[in-house]
SELUM-752388 format. One line per 4 residues: their letters; for each residue z, x, y of N, C-alpha, C. Coordinates in Angstrom, 2 decimals. Atoms other than C-alpha are relative to their C-alpha. Example, Ala and Ser with C-alpha at 12.3 -4.5 7.8 and 13.67 -1.06 7.14 Angstrom:
AS) 0.00,0.89,-1.19,7.80,12.30,-4.50,0.00,0.90,1.20 ~ -0.06,-0.82,-1.19,7.14,13.67,-1.06,0.73,-0.77,1.09
//
This chain:
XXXX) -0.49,1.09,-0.85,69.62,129.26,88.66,1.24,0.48,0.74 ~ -0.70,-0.23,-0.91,71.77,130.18,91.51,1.19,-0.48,0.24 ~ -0.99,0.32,0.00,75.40,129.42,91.64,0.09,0.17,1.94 ~ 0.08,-0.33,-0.98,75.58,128.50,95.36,1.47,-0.15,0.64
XXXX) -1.53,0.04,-0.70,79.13,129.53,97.46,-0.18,-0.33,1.30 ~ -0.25,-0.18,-1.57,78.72,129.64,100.99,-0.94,-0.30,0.28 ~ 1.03,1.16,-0.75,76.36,127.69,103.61,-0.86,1.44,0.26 ~ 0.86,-1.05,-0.27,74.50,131.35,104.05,-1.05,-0.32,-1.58
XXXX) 0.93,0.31,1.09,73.55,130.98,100.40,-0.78,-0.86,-0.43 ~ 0.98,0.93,-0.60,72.74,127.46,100.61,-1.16,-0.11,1.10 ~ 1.03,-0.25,-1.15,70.84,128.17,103.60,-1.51,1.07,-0.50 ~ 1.52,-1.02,0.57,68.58,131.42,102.01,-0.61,-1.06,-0.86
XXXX) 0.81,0.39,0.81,68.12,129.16,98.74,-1.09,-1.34,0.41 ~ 0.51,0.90,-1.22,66.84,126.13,101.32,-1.42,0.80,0.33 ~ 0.87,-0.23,-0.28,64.56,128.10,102.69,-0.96,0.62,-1.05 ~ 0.80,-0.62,1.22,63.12,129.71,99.65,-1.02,-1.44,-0.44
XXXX) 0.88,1.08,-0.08,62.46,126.26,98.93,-1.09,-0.76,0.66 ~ 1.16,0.23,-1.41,60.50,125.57,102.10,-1.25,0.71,-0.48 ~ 0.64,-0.67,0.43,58.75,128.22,101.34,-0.90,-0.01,-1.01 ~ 0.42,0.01,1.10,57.74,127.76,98.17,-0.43,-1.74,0.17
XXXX) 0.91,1.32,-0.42,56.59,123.62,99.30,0.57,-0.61,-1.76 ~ -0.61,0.76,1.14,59.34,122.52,96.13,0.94,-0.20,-0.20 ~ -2.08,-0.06,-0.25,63.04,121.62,95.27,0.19,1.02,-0.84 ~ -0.52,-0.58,1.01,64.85,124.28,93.42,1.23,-0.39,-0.38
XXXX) -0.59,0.27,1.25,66.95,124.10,90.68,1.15,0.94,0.98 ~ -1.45,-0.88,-0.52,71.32,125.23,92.03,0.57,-0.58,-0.56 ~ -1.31,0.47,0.18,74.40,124.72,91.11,0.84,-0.02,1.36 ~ -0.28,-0.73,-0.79,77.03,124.63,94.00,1.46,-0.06,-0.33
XXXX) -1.57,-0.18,0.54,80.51,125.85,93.67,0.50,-0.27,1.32 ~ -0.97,-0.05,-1.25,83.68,124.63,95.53,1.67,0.21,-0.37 ~ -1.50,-0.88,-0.28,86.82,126.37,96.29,0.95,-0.96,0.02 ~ -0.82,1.29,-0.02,89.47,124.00,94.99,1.65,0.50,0.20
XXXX) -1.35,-0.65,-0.04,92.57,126.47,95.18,0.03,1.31,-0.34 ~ -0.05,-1.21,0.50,91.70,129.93,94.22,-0.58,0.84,0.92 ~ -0.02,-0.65,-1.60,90.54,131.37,97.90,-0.67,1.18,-0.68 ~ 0.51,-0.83,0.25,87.97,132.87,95.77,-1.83,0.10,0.15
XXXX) 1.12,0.35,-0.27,84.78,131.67,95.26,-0.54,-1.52,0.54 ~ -0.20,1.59,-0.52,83.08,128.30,96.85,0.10,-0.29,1.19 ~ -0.26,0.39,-1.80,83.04,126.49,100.05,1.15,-0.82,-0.46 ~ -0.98,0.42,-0.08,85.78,124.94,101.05,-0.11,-1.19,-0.18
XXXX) 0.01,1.14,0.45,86.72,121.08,100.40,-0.88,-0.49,1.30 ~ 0.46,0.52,-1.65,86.19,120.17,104.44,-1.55,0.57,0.35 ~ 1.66,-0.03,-0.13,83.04,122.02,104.34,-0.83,-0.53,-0.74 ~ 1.64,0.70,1.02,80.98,120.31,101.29,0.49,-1.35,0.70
XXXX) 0.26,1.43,-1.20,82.28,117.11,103.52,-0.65,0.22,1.02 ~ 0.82,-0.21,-1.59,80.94,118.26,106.81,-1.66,0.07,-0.58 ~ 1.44,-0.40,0.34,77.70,119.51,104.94,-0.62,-1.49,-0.35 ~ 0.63,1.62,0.34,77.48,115.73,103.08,-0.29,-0.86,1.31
XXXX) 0.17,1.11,-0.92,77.68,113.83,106.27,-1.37,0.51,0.82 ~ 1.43,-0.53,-0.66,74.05,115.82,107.37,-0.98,-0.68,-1.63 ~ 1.24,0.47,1.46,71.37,113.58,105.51,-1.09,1.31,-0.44 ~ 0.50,-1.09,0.85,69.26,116.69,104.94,0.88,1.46,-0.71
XXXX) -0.74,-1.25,0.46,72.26,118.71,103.62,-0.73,0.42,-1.43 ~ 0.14,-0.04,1.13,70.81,118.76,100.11,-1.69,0.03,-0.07 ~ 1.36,-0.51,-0.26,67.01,119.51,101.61,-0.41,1.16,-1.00 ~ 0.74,-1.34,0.79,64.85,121.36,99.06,0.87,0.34,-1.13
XXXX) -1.06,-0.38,1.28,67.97,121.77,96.18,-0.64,-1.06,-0.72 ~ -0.43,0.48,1.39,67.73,120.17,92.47,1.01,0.35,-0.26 ~ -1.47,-0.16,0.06,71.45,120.12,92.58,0.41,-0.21,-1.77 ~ -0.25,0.55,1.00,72.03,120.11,88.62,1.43,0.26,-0.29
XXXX) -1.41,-0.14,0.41,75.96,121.05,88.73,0.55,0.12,1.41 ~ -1.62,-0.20,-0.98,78.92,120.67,90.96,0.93,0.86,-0.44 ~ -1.43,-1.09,0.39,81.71,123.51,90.04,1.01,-0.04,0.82 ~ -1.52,-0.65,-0.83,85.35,124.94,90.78,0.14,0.70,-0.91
XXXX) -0.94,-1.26,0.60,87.58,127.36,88.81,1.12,-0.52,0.22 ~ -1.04,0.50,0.39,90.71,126.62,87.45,1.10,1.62,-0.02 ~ -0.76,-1.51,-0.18,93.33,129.49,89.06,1.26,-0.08,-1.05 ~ -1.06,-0.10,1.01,96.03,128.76,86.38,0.10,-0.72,-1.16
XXXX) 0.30,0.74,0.86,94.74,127.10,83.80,0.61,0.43,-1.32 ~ -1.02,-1.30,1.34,96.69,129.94,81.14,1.16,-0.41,0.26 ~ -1.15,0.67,0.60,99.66,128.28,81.99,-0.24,-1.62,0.37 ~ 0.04,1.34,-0.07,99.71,124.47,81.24,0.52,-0.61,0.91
XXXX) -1.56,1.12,-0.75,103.00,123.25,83.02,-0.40,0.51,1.67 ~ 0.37,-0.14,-1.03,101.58,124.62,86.15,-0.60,-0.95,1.03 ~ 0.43,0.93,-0.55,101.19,122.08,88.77,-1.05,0.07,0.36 ~ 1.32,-0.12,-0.17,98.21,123.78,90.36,-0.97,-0.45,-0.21
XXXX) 1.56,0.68,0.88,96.04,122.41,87.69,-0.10,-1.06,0.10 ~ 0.16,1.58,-0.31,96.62,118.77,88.63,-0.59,0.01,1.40 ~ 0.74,-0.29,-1.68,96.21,120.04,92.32,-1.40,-0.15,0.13 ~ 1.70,0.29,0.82,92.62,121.17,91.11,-0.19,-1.14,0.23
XXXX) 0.68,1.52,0.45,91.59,118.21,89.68,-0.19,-0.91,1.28 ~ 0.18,0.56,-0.54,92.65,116.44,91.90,-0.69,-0.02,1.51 ~ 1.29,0.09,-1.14,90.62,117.80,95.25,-1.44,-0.01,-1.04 ~ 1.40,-0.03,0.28,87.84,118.33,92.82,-0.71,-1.66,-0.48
XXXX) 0.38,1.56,0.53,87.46,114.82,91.76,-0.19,-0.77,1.60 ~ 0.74,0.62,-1.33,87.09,114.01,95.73,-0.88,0.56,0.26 ~ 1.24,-0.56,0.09,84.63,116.42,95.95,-1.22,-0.99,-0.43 ~ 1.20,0.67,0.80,82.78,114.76,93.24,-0.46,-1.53,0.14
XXXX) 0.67,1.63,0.03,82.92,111.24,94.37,-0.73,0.33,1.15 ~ 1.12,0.53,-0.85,80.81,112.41,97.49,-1.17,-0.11,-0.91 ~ 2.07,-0.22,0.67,77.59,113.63,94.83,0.76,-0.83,-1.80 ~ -0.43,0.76,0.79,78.76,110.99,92.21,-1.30,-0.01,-1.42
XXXX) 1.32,-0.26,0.75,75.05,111.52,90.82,-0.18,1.37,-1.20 ~ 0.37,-1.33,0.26,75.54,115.28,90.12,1.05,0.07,-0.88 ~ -1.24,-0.42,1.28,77.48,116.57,86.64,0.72,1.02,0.50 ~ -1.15,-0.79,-0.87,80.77,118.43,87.17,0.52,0.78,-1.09
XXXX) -0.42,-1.03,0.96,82.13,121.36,85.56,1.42,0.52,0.95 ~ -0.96,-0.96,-0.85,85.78,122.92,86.36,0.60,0.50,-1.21 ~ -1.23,-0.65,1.34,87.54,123.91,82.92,-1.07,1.41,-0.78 ~ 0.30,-0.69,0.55,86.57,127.40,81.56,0.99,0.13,-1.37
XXXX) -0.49,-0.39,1.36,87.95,128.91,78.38,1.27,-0.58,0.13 ~ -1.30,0.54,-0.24,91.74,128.22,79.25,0.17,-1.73,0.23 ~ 0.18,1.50,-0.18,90.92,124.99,80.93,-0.40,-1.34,-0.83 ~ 0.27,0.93,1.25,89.45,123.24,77.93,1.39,-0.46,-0.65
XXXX) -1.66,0.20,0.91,92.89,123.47,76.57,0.73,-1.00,0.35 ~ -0.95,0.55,-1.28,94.43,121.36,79.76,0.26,-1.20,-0.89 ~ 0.15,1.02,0.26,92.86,118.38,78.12,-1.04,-1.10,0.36 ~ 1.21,0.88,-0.35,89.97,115.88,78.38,0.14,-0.84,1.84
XXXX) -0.04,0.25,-0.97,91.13,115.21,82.01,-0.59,1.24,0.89 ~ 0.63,-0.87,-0.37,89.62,118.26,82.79,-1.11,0.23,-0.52 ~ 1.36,-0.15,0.87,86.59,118.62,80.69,-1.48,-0.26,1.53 ~ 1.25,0.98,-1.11,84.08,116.30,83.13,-1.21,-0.04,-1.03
XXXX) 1.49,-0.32,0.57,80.61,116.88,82.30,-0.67,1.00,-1.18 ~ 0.41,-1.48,0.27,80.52,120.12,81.27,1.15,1.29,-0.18 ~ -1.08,-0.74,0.01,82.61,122.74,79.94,-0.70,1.51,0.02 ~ 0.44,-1.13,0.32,82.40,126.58,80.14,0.83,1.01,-0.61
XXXX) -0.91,-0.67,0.80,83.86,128.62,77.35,-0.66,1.37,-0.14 ~ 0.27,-1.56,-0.12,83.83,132.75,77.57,0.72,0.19,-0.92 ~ -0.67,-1.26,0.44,86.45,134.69,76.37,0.54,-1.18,-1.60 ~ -0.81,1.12,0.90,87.66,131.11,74.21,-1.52,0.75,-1.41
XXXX) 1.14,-0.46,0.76,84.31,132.09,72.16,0.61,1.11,-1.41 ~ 0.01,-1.43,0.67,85.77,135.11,70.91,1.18,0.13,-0.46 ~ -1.29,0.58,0.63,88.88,133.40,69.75,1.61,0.81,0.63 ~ -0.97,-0.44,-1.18,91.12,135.04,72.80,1.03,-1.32,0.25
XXXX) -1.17,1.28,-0.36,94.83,132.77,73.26,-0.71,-0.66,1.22 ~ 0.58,0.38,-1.38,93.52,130.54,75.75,1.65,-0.73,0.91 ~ -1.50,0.39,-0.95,97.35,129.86,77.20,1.29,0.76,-0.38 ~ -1.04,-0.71,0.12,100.20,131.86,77.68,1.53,-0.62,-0.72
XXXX) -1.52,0.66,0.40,103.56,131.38,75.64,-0.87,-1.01,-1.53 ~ 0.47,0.97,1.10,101.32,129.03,72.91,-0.77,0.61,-1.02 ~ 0.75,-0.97,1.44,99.94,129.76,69.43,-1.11,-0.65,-0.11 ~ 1.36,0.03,-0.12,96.58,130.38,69.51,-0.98,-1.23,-1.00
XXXX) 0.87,1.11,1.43,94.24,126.99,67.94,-0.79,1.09,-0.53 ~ 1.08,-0.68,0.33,91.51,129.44,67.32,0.10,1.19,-1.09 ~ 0.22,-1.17,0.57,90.71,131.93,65.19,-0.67,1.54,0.14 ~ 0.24,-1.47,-0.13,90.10,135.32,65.92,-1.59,0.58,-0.64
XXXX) 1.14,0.29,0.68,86.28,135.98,65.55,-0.43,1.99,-0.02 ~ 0.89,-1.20,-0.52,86.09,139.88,66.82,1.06,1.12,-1.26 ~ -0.76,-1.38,0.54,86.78,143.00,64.78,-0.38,1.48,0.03 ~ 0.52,-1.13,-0.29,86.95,146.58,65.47,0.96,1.23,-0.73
XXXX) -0.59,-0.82,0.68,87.27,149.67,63.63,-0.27,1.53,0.36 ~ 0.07,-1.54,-0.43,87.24,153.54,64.16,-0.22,0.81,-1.63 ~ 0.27,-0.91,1.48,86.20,156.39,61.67,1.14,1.23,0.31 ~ -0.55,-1.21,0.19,88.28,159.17,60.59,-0.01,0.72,0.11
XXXX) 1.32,-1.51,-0.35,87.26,162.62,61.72,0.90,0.85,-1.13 ~ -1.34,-0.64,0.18,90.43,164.49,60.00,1.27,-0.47,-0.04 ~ -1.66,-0.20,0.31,93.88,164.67,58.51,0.48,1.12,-0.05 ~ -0.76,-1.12,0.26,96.16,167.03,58.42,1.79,-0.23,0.00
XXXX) -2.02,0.34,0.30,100.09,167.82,57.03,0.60,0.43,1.35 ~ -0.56,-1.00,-1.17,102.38,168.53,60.01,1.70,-0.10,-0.33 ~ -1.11,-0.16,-0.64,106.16,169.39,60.01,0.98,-0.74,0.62 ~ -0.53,1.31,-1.35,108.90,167.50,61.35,0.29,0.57,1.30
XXXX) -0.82,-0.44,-1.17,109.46,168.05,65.21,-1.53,0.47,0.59 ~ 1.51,-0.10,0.06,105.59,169.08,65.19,-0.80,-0.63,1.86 ~ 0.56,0.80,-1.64,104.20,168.07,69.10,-1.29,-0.36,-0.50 ~ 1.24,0.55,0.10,101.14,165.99,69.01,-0.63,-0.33,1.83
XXXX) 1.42,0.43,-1.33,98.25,165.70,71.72,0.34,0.84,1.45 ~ -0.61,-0.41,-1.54,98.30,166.45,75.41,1.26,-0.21,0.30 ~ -1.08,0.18,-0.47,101.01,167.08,77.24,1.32,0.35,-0.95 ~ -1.04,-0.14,0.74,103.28,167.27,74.35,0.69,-1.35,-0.17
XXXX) -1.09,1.05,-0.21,104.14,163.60,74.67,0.72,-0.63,-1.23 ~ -0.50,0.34,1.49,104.86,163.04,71.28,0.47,1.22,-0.97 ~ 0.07,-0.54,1.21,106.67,164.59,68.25,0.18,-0.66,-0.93 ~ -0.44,0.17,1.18,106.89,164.00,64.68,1.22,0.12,0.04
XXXX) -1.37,-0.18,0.44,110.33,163.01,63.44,0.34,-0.04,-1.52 ~ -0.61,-0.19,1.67,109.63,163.56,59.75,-1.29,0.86,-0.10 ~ 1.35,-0.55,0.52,106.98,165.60,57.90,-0.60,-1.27,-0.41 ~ 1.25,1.29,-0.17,103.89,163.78,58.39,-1.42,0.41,-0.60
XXXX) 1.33,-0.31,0.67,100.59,163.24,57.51,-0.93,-0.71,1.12 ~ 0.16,-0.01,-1.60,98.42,162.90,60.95,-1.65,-0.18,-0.48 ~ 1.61,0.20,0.33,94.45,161.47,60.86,-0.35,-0.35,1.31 ~ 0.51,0.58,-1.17,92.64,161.79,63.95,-1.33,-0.81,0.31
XXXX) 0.49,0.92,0.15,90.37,159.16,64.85,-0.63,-0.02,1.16 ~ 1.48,-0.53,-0.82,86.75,159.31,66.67,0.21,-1.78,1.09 ~ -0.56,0.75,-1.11,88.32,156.09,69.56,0.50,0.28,1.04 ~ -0.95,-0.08,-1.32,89.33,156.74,72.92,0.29,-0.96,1.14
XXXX) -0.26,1.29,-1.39,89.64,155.56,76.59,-1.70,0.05,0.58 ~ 1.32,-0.46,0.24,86.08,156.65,76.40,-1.17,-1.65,-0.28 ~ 0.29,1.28,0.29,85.57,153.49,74.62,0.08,-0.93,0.09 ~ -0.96,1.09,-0.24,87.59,151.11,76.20,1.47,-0.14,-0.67
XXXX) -1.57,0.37,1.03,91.10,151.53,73.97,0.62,0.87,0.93 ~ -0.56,-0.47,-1.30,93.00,152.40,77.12,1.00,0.95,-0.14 ~ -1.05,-1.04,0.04,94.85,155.31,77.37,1.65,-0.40,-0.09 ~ -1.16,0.55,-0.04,97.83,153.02,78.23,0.22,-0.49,-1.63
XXXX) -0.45,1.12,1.02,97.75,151.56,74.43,0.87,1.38,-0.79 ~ -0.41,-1.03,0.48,99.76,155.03,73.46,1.57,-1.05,-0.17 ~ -1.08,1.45,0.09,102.60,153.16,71.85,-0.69,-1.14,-1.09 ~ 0.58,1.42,0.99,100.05,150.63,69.52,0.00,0.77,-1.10
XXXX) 0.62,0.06,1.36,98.39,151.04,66.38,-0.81,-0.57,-0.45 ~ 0.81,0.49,0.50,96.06,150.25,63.86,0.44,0.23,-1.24 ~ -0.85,0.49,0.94,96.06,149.29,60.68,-1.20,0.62,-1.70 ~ 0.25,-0.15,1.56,94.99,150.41,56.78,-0.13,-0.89,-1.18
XXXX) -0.56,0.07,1.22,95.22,148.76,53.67,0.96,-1.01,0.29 ~ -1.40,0.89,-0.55,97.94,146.34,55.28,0.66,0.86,0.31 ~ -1.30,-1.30,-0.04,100.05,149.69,56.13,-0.59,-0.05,1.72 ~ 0.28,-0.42,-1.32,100.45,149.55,60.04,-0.22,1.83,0.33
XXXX) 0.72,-1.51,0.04,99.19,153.41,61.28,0.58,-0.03,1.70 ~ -0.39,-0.55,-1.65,101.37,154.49,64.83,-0.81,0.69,0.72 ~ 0.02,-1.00,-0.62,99.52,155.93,67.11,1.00,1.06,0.68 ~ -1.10,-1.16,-0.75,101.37,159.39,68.14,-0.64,0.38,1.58
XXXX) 0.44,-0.73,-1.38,100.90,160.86,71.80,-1.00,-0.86,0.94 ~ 0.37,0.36,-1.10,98.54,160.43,74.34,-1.49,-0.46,-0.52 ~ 1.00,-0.01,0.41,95.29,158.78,73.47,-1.07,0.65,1.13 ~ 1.01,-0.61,-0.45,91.95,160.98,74.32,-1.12,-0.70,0.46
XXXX) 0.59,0.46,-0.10,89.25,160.20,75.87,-1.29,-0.22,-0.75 ~ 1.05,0.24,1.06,86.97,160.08,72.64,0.65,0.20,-1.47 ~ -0.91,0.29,0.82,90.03,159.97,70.24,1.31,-0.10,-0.17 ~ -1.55,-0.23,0.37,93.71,159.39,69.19,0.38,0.38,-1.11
XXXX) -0.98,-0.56,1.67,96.31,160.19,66.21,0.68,-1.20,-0.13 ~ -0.85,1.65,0.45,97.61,157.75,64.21,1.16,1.02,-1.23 ~ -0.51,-0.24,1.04,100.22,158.57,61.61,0.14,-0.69,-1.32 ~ 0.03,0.61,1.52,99.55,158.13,58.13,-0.15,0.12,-0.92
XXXX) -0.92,-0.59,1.39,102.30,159.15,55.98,0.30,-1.05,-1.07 ~ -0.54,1.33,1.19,102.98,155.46,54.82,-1.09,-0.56,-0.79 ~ 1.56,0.27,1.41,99.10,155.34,52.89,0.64,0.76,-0.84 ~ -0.34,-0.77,1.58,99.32,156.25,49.40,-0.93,1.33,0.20
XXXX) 0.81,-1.21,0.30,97.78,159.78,49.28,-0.48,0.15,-0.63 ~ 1.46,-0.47,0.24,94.34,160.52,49.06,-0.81,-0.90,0.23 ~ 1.14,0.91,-0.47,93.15,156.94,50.02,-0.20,0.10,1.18 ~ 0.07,-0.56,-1.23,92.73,157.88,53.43,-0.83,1.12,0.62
XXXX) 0.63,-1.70,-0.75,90.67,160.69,54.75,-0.83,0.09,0.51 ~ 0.98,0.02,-0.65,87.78,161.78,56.64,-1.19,-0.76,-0.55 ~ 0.74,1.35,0.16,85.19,159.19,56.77,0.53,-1.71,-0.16 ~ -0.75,1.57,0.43,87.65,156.27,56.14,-0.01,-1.29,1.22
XXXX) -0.56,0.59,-1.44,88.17,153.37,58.92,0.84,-0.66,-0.21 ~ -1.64,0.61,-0.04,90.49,151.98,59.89,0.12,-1.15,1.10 ~ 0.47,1.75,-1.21,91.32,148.22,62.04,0.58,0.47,1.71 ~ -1.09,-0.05,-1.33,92.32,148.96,65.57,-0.11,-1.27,0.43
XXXX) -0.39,1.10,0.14,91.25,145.31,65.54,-0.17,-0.55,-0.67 ~ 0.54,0.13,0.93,91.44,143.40,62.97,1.14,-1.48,-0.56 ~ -1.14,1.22,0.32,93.76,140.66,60.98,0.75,-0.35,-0.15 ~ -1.61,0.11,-0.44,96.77,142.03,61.52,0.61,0.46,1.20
XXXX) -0.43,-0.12,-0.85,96.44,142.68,64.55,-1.37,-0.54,1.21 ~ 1.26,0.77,-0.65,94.16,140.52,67.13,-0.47,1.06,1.08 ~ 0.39,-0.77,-1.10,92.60,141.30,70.29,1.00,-0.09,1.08 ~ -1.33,0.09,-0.25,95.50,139.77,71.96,1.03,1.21,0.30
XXXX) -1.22,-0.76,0.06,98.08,142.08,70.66,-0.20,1.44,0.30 ~ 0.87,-1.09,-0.85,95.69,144.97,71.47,0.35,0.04,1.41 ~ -0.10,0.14,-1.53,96.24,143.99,75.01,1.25,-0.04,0.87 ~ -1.02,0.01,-0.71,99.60,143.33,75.15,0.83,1.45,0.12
XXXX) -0.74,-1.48,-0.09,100.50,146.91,73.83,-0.45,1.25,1.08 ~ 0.85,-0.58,-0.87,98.14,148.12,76.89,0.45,-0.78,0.98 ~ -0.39,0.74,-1.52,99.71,145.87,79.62,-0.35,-0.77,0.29 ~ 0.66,0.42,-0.69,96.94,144.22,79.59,-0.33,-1.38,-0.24
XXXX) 0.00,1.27,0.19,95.00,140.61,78.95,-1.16,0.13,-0.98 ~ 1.10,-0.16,1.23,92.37,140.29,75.93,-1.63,-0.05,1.09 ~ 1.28,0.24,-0.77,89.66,139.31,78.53,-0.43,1.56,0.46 ~ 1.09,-1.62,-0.65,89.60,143.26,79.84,0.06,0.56,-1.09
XXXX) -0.14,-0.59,1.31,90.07,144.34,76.20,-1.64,-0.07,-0.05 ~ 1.06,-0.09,0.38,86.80,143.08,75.26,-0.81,0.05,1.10 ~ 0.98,-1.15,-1.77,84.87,143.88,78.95,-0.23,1.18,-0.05 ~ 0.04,-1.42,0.42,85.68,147.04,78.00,-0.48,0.85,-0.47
XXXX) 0.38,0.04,1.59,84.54,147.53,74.70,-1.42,0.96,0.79 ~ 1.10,-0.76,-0.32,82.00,150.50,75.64,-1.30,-0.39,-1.31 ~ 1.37,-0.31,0.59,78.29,151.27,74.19,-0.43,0.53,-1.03 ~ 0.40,-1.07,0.79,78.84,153.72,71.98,0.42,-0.84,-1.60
XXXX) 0.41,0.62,0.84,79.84,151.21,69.15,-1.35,-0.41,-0.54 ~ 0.63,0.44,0.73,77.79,150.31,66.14,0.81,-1.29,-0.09 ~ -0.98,1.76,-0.11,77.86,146.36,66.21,-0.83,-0.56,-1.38 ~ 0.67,0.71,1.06,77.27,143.84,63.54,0.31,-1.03,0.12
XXXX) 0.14,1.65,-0.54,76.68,140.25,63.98,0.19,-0.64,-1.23 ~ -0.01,0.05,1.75,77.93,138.37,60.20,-0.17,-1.64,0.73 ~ 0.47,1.47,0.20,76.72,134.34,60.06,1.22,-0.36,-0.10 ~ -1.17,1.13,0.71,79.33,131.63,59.31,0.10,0.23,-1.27
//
């Protein structure tokens, strides 16, 4: 079913319909403040005031997108609402959707008809500055390839960007940027046993180094894994030590994982 933006797209799926001698099944999206996707407000008016604007569609959703819905106090999001709720009193018939993952949060003045939850699924903060309702549903781990003792002062990885500042105990780990764990997260960690694990240097593109001198010796070693996400450390905080936002964390998340799906 066709998410329709622009009077070209309405127009092909129109004629498809002709074509085919039946109504089809659309949604159509409108551009309520995010100059992204959607026709504009003045155009789904111009289009309503043509009695065959809606020729050949089964219109089963009205949409928008909510451009700041991650922060609450943001006026924007009343803005929203409020062209989209004129929108909706022209097709008063048709169910309305504007709150995605973040937007659910706003409050039942946003909800409408229909809600659409992504990244909220996967227990991602759905608002900036606030503690997360949800619970954290995703977890990811890496295998061990190797340890080894090193020296204090010892350079680790490319470049040299790292040294040891004590004698260490160094386990490199089959994760890279390869996989989505962004080269930028040089600076994070992962985690053991409850014993956080530094990454040292520059992460590879099919592994990094973690240091880990603070495991008890000998529980640790090749074959072991270890959380790069996990329950002490979300997907979230993954993202923030990468610059980034949990939503491209898990986008990311390459192929080459083994996945496992566990019930309630």
């Amino acid at each position: 079913m066709p998410v329709l933006n622009d009077r070209s797209q309405l127009g092909g799926w129109q004629g498809l319909a002709r074509r085919r001698a039946r109504r089809l099944p659309a949604i159509l999206q409108v551009d309520t403040g995010m100059a992204r996707f959607g026709l504009a407000p003045d155009e789904v008016g111009a289009l309503l005031d043509r009695p065959d604007a809606l020729a050949g569609l089964d219109l089963r959703l009205v949409m928008s997108h909510l451009a700041c819905a991650g922060e609450p106090d943001s006026p924007v999001n009343a803005a929203q609402r409020a062209v989209f709720r004129a929108v909706r009193q022209r097709l008063p018939t048709v169910p309305a959707s504007l709150a995605a993952s973040s937007g659910i949060f706003l409050g039942p003045d946003f909800h409408f008809d229909l809600v659409r939850p992504g990244a909220a699924l996967y227990g991602i903060a759905p608002q900036e500055g606030a503690e997360n309702p949800m619970r954290p549903v995703i977890g990811l781990r890496a295998r061990v390839m190797q340890t080894r003792g090193v020296p204090a002062g010892t350079p680790v990885g490319y470049g040299h960007a790292a040294r040891v500042d004590r004698d260490s105990r160094l386990a490199t780990v089959a994760i890279g940027y390869a996989d989505g764990f962004f080269r930028s997260t040089a600076g994070g960690a992962a985690w053991f046993g409850g014993v956080r694990l530094p990454v040292v240097g520059r992460v590879s593109m099919d592994s990094l180094v973690l240091d880990v001198t603070d495991v008890a010796p000998g529980t640790l070693g090749p074959g072991a894994l270890v959380d790069i996400v996990g329950p002490e450390r979300d997907v979230d905080a993954v993202a923030a030590a990468a610059g980034t936002i949990g939503y491209e964390v898990l986008t990311s998340l390459g192929h080459r994982f083994h996945r496992i799906y566990l019930g309630a």
